[in-house]
N, C-alpha and C positions, 0 to 999 in steps of 0.2 A: 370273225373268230380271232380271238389273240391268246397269246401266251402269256404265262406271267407267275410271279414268284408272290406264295404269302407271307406278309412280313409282319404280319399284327393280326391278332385276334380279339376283340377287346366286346364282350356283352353281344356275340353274336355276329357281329358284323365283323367281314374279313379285308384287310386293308390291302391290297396283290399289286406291286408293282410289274408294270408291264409300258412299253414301247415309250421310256424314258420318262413314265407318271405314273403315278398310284391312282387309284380306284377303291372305293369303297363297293362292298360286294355282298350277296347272300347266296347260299347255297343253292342248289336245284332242292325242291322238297324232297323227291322220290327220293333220296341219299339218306333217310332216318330210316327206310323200308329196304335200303340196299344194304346198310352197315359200313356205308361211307362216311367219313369222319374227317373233312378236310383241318391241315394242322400246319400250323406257322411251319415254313420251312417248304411245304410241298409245291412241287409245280402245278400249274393248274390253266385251263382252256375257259375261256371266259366268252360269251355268247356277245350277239352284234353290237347289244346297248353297252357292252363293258358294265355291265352291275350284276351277273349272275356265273357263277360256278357253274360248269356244265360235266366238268369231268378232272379228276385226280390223277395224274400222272403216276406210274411207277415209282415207289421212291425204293435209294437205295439204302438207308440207314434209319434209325430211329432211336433217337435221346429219350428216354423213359422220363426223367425229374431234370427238369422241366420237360416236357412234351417238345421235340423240332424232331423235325422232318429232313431228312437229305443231308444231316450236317456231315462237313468233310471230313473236321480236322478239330483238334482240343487242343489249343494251347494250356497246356497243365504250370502254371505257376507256381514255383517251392521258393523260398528264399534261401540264402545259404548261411545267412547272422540276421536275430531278431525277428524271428526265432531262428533256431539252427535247422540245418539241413537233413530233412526224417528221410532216410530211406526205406522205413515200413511205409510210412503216408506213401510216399511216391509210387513204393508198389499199388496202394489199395489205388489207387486214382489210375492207372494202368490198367488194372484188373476192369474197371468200368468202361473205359475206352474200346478196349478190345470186346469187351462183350455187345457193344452197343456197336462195330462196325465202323469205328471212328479210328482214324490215324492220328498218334499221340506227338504233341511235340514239345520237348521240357525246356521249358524259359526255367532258367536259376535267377532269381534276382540279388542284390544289393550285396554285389561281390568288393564293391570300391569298400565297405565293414573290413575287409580280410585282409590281414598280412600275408606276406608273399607264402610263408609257410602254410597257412592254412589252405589258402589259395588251391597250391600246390594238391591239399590232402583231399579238398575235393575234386580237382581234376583228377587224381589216382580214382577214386572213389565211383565217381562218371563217367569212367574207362570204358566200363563194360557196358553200363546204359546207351555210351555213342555207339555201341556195335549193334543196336536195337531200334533207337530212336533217334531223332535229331536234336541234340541238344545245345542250346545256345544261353552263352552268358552275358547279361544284362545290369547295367547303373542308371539307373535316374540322374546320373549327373554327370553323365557319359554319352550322348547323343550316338555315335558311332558306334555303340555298342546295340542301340536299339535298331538301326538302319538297316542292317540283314535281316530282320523280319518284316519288314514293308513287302517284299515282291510274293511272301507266303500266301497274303492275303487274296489275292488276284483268282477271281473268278473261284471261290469258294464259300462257304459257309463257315466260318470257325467261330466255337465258341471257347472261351476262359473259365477254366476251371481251377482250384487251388488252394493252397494252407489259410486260413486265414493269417493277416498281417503279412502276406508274402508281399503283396503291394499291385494285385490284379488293376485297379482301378487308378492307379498312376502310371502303371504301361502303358494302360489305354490313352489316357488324357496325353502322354508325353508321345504317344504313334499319331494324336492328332486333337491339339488343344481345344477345336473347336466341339469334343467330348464330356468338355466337360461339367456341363448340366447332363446333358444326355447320361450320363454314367451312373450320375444320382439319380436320374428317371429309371433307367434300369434297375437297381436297387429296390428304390421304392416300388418299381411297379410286380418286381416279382418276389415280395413279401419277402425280404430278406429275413431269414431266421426263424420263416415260421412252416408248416408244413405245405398249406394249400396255397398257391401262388395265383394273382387276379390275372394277370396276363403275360405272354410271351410276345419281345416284340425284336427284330432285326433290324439291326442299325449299316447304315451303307459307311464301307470304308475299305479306301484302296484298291475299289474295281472290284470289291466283294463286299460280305456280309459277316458282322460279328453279332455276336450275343454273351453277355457274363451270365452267367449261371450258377446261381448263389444253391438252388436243390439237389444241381450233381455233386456239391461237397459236401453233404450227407453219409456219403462212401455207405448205403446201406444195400445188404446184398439180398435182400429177400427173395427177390427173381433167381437168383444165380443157383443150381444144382450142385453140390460140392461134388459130384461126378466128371461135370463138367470146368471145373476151375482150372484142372492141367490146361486145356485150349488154351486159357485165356496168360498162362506164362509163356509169350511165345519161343521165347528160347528151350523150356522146357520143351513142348511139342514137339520141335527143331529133331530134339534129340529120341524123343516115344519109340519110334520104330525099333531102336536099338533096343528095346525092354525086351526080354522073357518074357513077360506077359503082355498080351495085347490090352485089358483093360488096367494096365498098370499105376496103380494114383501117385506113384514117388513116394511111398511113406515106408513100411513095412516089406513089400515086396522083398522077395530077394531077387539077383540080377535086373535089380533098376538101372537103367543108363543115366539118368536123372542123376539119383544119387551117387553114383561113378565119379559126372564129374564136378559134384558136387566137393568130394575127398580130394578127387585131383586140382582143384582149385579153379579150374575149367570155369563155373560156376557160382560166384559169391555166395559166403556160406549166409550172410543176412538177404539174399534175396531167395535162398533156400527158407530159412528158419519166416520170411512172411507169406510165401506158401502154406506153412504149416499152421501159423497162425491165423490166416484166412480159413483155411478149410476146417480146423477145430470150429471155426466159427458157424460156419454153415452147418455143421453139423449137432453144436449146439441147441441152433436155430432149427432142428428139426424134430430137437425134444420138443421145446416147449410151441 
């Protein structure tokens, strides 16, 4: 019996790296009659010949678009010039993270574009985001800027998610040159831009695993209950208890603590106002 990690899934057959080799593998049959579903990402117990799935480990997370299993951690890529720096995007890409179980963490890219002033207005701007997440700023043409996210990698699953044009696919290639076919395989293989995707597949780097994820930036929220959208602000949450009303949404209430320190500036009034713009959305979404 061995242990081991699924890293490809491709027409059936499951690729599961285990004790420093991969394997190609098929499931136990009973698993169609169980409502076992092994899925890129999961850990998994592999029987004596190493070719057969015997059993699916506990996971603790699950990426809905693309489908992975156990991921840790989202590198969310925004650029901060070409394009500019959306701080509604950045919410909605948050908003996914946290509902999926996933620890977010904001690469800014192609800060060397910015004079010191601008520089500056997005550092004010990201203030509040570093009280939340880990955010780090990054140049393509600044090597030591990319270097503090090498040791994130380690013994994790992360994937890249992000604005289009932020430059997701140059961080990669610049955290590790020999990507960069691989980057384009990723790409292609998970239908960039279209909805249904042929396969999921994990790539080894830095003593972990990455995957780009062209269907989590779809930001589509049709699973999400606009009931449930306060969770997923966790600063907002932070503050819930302090409502008058226990099922409180931040909107209308009166004696919301949300909206307290929303006034008191506690709170960015533009990550207030993308709050409101997500959840008119869900709610939208539930006329039609």
């Amino acid at each position: 019996m061995a242990q081991g990690l699924i890293t490809k899934l491709k027409a059936g057959t499951y690729t599961v790296a285990a004790n420093d080799k991969v394997y190609e593998c098929k499931p136990r049959g009973v698993f169609r009659h169980q409502n076992i579903d092994p899925r890129v990402g999961d850990l998994v117990t592999l029987d004596e010949t190493l070719t057969t799935i015997t059993e699916v480990l506990d996971r603790k997370s699950m990426l809905k678009r693309p489908t992975i299993a156990n991921v840790d951690q989202a590198f969310l890529v925004m650029s901060v010039a070409e394009p500019e720096l959306s701080e509604i995007l950045l919410d909605r890409f948050l908003v996914l993270i946290e509902e999926a179980g996933i620890e977010g963490i904001v690469v800014l890219t192609k800060i060397d574009l910015l004079n010191e002033k601008k520089r500056l207005d997005v550092k004010k701007t990201m203030a509040y985001y570093e009280t939340l997440y880990p955010v780090y700023y990054v140049s393509k043409h600044d090597t030591a800027t990319i270097q503090p996210l090498i040791p994130l990698f380690k013994n994790k699953i992360t994937v890249f998610a992000g604005q289009t044009g932020a430059g997701k696919s140059s961080l990669l290639n610049h955290l590790s040159p020999d990507l960069n076919l691989a980057t384009q395989e990723i790409s292609k293989a998970l239908g960039r831009g279209k909805h249904t995707t042929r396969h999921v597949e994990l790539w080894s780097l830095y003593d972990g695993f990455i995957a780009d994820t062209p269907g989590f930036s779809k930001l589509e929220y049709e699973d999400i209950d606009k009931a449930d959208l306060k969770q997923y602000f966790k600063d907002f949450e932070a503050l819930s208890e302090g409502c008058k009303f226990r099922q409180c949404n931040h909107l209308q209430e009166p004696g919301c603590a949300v909206k307290k320190a929303v006034e008191a500036g506690q709170i960015p009034a533009h990550r207030y106002h993308s709050y409101e713009k997500i959840y008119q959305e869900l709610k939208d979404q539930e006329i039609y």
